[in-house]
Each structure stands twice: as structure tokens, then as C-alpha cells.
N, C-alpha and C positions, 0 to 999 in steps of 0.2 A: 661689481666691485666698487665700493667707497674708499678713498684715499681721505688721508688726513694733511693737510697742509695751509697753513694761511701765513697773513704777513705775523698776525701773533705769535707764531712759533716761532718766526725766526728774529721778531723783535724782542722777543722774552730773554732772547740767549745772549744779550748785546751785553748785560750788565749786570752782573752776578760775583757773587762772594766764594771762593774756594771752600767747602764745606769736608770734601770729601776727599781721602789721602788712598791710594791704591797703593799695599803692598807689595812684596814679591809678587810673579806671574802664578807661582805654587799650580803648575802644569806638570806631571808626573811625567802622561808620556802622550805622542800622536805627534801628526802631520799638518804643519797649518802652511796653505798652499792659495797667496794672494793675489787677486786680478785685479789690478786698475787703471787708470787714466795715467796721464805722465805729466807730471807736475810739480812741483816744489812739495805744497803742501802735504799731497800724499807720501811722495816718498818719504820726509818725517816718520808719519805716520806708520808706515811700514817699517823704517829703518827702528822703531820705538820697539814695533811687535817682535822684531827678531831678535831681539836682547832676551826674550823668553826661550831662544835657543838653546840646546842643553842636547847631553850624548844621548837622550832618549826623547829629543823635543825636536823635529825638523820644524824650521821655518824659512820658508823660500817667496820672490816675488816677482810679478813680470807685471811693469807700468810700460802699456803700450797705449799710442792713441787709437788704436784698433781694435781696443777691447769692448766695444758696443759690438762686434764682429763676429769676437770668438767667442763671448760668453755663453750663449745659447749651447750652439753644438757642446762647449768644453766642459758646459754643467750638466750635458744629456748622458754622458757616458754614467758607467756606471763600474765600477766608482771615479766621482768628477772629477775630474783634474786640478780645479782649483774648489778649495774649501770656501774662500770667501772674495764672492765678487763687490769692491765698490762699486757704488752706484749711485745715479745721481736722479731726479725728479722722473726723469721719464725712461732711462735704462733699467729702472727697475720690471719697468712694464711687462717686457717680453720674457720674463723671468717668473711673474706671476701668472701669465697666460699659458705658460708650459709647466705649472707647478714643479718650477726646480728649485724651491728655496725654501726652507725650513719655518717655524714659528718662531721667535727667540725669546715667548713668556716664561717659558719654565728658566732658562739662561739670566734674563733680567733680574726674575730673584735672586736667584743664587749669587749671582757674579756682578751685578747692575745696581751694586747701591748708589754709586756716582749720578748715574744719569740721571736727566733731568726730564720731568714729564714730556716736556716739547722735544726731546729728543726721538721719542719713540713714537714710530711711523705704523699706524694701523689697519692692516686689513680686514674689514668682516670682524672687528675686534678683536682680532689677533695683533702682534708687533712683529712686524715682517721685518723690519731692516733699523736699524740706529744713526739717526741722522748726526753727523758731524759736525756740519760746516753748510753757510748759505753762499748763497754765489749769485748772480745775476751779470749779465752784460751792461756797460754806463759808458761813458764819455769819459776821455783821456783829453788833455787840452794842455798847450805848452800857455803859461803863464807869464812868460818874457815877451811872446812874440804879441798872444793880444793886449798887454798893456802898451807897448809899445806903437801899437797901432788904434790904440783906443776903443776897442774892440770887447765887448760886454758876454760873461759867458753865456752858449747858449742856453738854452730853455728849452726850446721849442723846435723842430725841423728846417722849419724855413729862418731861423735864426741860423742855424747852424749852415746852411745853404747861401744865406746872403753872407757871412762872415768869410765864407771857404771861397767865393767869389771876388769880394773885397782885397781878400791874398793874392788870389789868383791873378786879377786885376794890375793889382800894384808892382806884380813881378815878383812879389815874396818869396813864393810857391808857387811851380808851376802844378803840381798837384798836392796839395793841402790836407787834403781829406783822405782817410781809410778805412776799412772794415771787414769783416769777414762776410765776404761775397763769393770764395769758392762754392762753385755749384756744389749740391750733395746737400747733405748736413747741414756744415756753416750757413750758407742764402739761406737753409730753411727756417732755420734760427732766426736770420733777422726780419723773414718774412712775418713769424710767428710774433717776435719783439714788436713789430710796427703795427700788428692787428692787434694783440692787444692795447696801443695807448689808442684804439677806436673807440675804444668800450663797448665793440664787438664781441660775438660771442660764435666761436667755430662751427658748432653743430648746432641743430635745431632741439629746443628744452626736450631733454629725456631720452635722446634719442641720440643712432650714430649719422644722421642724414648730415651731410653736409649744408654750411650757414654760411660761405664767404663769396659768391660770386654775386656780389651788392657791389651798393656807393662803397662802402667800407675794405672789400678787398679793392676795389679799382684805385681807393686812397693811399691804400699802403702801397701798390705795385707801382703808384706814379711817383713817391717819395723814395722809393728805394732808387727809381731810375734818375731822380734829380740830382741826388748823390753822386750817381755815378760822372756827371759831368766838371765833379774836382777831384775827382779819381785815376791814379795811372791806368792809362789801358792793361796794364796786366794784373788787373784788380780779379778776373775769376781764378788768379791761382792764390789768394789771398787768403788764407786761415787765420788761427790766434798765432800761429811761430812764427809765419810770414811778414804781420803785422811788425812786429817788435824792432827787426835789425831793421828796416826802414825810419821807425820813430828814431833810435838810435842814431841812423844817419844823417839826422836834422833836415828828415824830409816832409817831415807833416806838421803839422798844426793842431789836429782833432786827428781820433782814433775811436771809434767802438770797439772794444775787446772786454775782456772777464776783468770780472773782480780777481778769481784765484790768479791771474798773472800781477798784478797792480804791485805788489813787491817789487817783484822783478823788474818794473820799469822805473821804479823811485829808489832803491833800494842803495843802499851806501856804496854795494859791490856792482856795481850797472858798469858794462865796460865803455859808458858816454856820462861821465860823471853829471857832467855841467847841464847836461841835458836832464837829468833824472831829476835834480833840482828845481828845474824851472817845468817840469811835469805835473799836474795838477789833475783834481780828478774830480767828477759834476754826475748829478744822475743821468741818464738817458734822458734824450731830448723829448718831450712829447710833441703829439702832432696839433693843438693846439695850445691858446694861450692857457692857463690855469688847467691845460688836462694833468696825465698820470704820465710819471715816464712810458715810454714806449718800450717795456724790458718784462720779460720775465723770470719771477722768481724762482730759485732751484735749490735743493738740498744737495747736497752730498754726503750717503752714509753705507753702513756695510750692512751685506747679509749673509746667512750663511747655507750653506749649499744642501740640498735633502738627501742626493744619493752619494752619501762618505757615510763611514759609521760615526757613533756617538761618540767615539773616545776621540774623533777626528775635530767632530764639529765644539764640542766641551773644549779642547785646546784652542781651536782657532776666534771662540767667542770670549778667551780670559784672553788670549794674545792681544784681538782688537781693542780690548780695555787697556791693558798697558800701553797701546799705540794709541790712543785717546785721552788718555790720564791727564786731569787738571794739570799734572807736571811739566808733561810733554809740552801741552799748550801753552803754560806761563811760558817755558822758552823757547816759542813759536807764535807768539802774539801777532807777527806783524804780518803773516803768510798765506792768512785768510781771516772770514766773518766766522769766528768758529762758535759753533752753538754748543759752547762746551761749559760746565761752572768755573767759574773765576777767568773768562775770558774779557777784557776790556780791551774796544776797540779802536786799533792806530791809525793813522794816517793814511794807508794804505787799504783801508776797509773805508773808504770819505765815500766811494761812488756807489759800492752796496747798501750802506746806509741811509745816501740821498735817497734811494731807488726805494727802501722802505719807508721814509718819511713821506713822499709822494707818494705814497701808495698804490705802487706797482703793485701787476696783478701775479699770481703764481701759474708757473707752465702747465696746462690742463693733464691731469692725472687720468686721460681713461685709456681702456683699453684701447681703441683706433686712433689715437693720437700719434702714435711711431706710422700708420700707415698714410696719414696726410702727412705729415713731417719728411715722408720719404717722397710723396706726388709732389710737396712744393720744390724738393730740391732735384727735381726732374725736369721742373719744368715752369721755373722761372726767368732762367737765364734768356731761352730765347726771346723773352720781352724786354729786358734789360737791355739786350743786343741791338735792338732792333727790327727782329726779323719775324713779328707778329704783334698785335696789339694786346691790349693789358684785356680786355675781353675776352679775346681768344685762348692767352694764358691761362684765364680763369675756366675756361672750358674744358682745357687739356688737363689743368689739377684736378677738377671734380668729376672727369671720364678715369683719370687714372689711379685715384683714392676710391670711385666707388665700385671699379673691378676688384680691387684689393681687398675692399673692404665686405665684396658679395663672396669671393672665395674665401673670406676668414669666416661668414657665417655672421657678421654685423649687420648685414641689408638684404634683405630679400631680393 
């Protein structure tokens, strides 16, 4: 499988002129039944599609963060339970591998004059999924506190490490720094974030062999754990929702978290005004001086499900257009990087954008990608901890990605 994705696609969608006016939904009749993440910006998006509601038009939605979870089994049944699962860079994957999702070339004509080339996500030259919105992880940074303290934004790791010190130091902050380091997922994330500002590359060219027990993963595993010494000790139950009521309680200083939260922490309706104010936002730090940020780049877009019928999948592919609609967007500018036409980019898009002008790399799109993703978040922590060396962690993730990856039929 070839994916399509570069930083052009999603620098293409930053500046664009509204061309394109979507009418009524003109849905006659069917079931549009949406899965996604839980977040501001989707829910717009969802709350936009359900206006195509009507006595012969159901449109229903469940944003859980547990939806990389259900979607597999809930699009195996037959017929799926959800028409159209959001997805973002790499939840599309297990979606592809179990061909649960439909083409949407014949849809795009029909219903898709809006869209914009970069929009559309290709498999095998097909268009599997319509990408929305860009997203990446970047540097949150209170802007009171380091002028205050003469204090320059970071750049780089070890900037960001001596600054969190410096706080720490001075009594500021007794922990400064935060991130998403819950084991699982999140640490896998930023495991993945720190190897690409290596200019590493995962797997060996062409192939699913694993590429990170080098200098290069020992770089990243020794900077995650440098971090962690301006971090509260109850940093592994720390997600992106954990993150936030902390900054709000004028307890940090720096933060790694999403772009799609970056509203919510500036945001005019933030319930720590003063704080949201002097909140500031920088691309990921890279791990040296003039590298790339440390961040990867991710989409988020919709696809729509193979086993529902035609009249199911036709309504739920003009729904997502009206929950996408240049309209929708102009009055939701500020709630993400949307790779939509006539999107211009606010305040609140400052750290995804940095993250593209540095030319940050994008999250690797192949199929054993979800299965290292899931050995890092197995089994990093014990390093972090303390209770194994950053070698030995590197052992434990390439024993336990390449059992994964010999029962998926990637490795002999």
C-alpha cells in the first residue's frame, strides 16, 4: 500500500479563496451513523452533518477517545454500525488492512466539487478517506513567565530542558514541564515525535524490519527521560485532557500537546482567562540546533464504511460535505489547521504551522506502523522509570513488534 501525504498537502490548505458554495444536503433518505475522536473541532463537524437530519434522514454520533478501539470490530459487522469512521494518519491503517472501507471516487464526483486536490487521500489510486484538517503535536509556552525571567523560546530540547531547570531552580515552578507520557498510545506518540527530529527512519528501506535500536533511538529514549526530571511524578497518567486543567492552574510553563486542543487553551472562553492570554504557542522543539521539529504530521479526515448499503453510504458521504462546507469552516476558523478552501489561519494554528515551516516529517503511513506504535507504548515506560536501561528498552520494543509483526505475516 502507498499512502499519499507530504507537508505540501497540508501547506497547500493554509491559504485558499472560498470557490465553492454547498447547497442543501438534497439527501432523500438512509442512515448516516458517525465515529470519531472527542474534540471541539469534530464535534462542529458532526453537529454541521446532522442538520441534514430530516423524517427520512437519521443522523446520529458517538466522539469517544476510544474510538481507535471500536472501530475495527464495529465496521466488521455486517451491516457496520457506524457509516463513517473519522480518522486521522495512522487509524486509517487497521481499516485498510481489514478492508472495511469503501473507495469514495465515484462519491467525489458526484457530491465533491468543493474539495481540494490535497484533500483527497489515495490508496493504489483509489481515494480512500477526505482529509480535513492537519494536526501535529508543538510547544505550548506561557509568555509572561519567560519574559519575565528573560528566558528565550525554545528551539531545541536541551533549550527547553535548561529553561524548565532554570524555573525549577529559581522556585518558579516546582514542575514546569508537561506532556503526554501516559504509557499506551500517548508515550508512543512522543516516542515516535522525538525519532523523527533524528532524521531517522523506523524500518529498514523497503521493508517491515525494524530500524530504531541505534545511536538514534538511545537519543530519543535519553531526552524523553531528561524531561521527565521537570515533570510531576504523576506524569504517566498524563494525556492531552490531563494536560490542560494543570496549565490552567498556573502550573507549567511549557506543555507538548495537539494543535486541535490550541483553542481551548487561548480561547476567549478558557475558564483561566489570564492565563490563556499570556499562552503562546512555538513548533516542537528539535533535538538539535537548526534540525526539524521533533513532531509528526497527521491528517484528519473521513471514510466511509464498505459493509452498509449504497443508499446508506450516498447519505453519509453528502452529510460529511455539509459538516466540511467552506461555511461550516469560515465559522470555525479558529478550532483547527483545516485543509479546507477558504480556510485562513488564526492564532491558534501558530504551532502547526511552525511545525510545517520547519519541516516536520509526516507519521509513517504503512501497514506495521500501529504495531510498533503499540510495542513503544509497552514498553518505554520501564526506562523512563528507571527500572531498565535505554538498551534494554530497545530490546524489549523490537522482541515485542517483531512477534506482532511475524503473526501479522510482515516478517518471516
Amino acid at each position: 500500500m502507498k499512502f499519499k501525504l507530504t507537508t505540501a498537502l497540508v501547506a497547500c490548505g493554509l491559504a485558499m479563496s472560498t470557490t465553492a458554495a454547498l447547497a442543501d444536503c438534497g439527501i432523500e433518505s438512509g442512515s448516516v451513523r458517525i465515529l470519531s475522536n472527542d474534540f471541539e473541532a469534530l464535534h462542529v463537524i458532526a453537529d454541521a452533518a446532522k442538520t441534514c437530519a430530516s423524517d427520512s434522514v437519521e443522523v446520529t454520533s458517538n466522539a469517544t477517545t476510544e474510538h481507535k478501539n471500536i472501530q475495527v470490530p464495529a465496521l466488521t459487522t455486517n451491516p457496520a454500525s457506524y457509516t463513517v469512521p473519522i480518522v486521522a494518519t495512522n487509524s486509517i491503517v487497521p481499516l485498510l488492512n481489514e478492508d472495511l472501507i469503501r473507495p469514495l471516487d465515484a462519491y467525489v464526483e458526484k457530491w465533491g466539487q468543493q474539495l481540494l486536490p490535497q484533500q483527497l487521500i489515495k490508496v493504489d489510486g483509489k481515494v480512500m478517506a477526505i482529509a480535513f484538517m492537519a494536526n501535529a503535536q508543538h510547544l505550548f509556552y506561557r509568555k509572561d513567565i519567560l519574559d519575565e525571567h528573560g528566558i528565550a523560546v525554545p528551539g531545541t530540547y536541551a533549550e527547553l530542558i535548561e529553561a524548565s531547570k532554570m524555573l525549577k531552580d529559581k522556585g518558579v515552578m516546582e514542575y514546569p514541564l508537561a506532556a503526554n507520557f501516559k504509557p499506551g498510545w500517548n508515550l508512543a506518540a512522543e516516542f515516535v515525535n522525538t525519532y523523527l527530529g533524528t532524521g531517522g527512519d523506523f524500518f529498514k528501506a523497503g521493508s517491515a524490519e525494524l530500524d530504531i535500536d541505534n545511536a538514534n533511538g538511545i537519543k530519543t529514549l535519553e531526552t524523553l527521560k531528561a524531561m521527565t526530571d521537570y515533570m510531576s511524578p504523576d506524569y504517566v497518567t498524563y494525556d492531552t485532557n490531563g494536560v490542560k486543567p494543570i496549565w490552567e492552574a498556573n502550573e507549567l510553563a511549557f506543555a507538548t500537546s495537539w494543535g486541535s486542543r490550541a483553542s481551548a487553551y487561548i480561547g476567549d472562553d478558557s475558564p483561566a482567562p489570564e492565563i490563556a492570554k499570556a499562552t503562546a504557542l512555538a513548533a516542537m522543539p528539535a533535538l538539535t540546533d537548526g534540525g526539524v521539529p521533533s513532531a509528526a504530521l497527521w491528517w484528519d479526515g473521513f471514510t466511509i464504511a464498505k459493509n452498509i448499503s449504497d443508499e446508506d453510504a450516498e447519505a453519509s458521504f453528502r452529510a460529511m460535505m455539509k459538516g466540511i462546507s467552506p461555511q461550516v469552516i469560515a465559522e470555525n476558523q479558529e478550532l483547527a489547521v483545516w485543509l479546507v478552501d477558504g480556510y485562513e489561519p488564526t492564532p491558534a494554528a501558530d504551532g502547526v504551522v511552525a511545525n510545517l515551516q520547519g519541516k516536520a516529517r509526516p507519521y509513517p503511513m504503512v501497514p506495521y506502523m500501529g504495531l510498533l506504535h503499540t510495542a513503544l507504548g509497552d514498553n518505554v515506560i520501564e526506562y523512563l522509570q528507571g527500572s531498565e536501561s535505554a538498551e534494554q528498552a530497545l530490546d524489549d520494543i523490537t522482541a515485542a513488534y517483531n512477534t506482532a509483526a511475524k503473526e501479522a505475516g510482515f516478517l518471516n
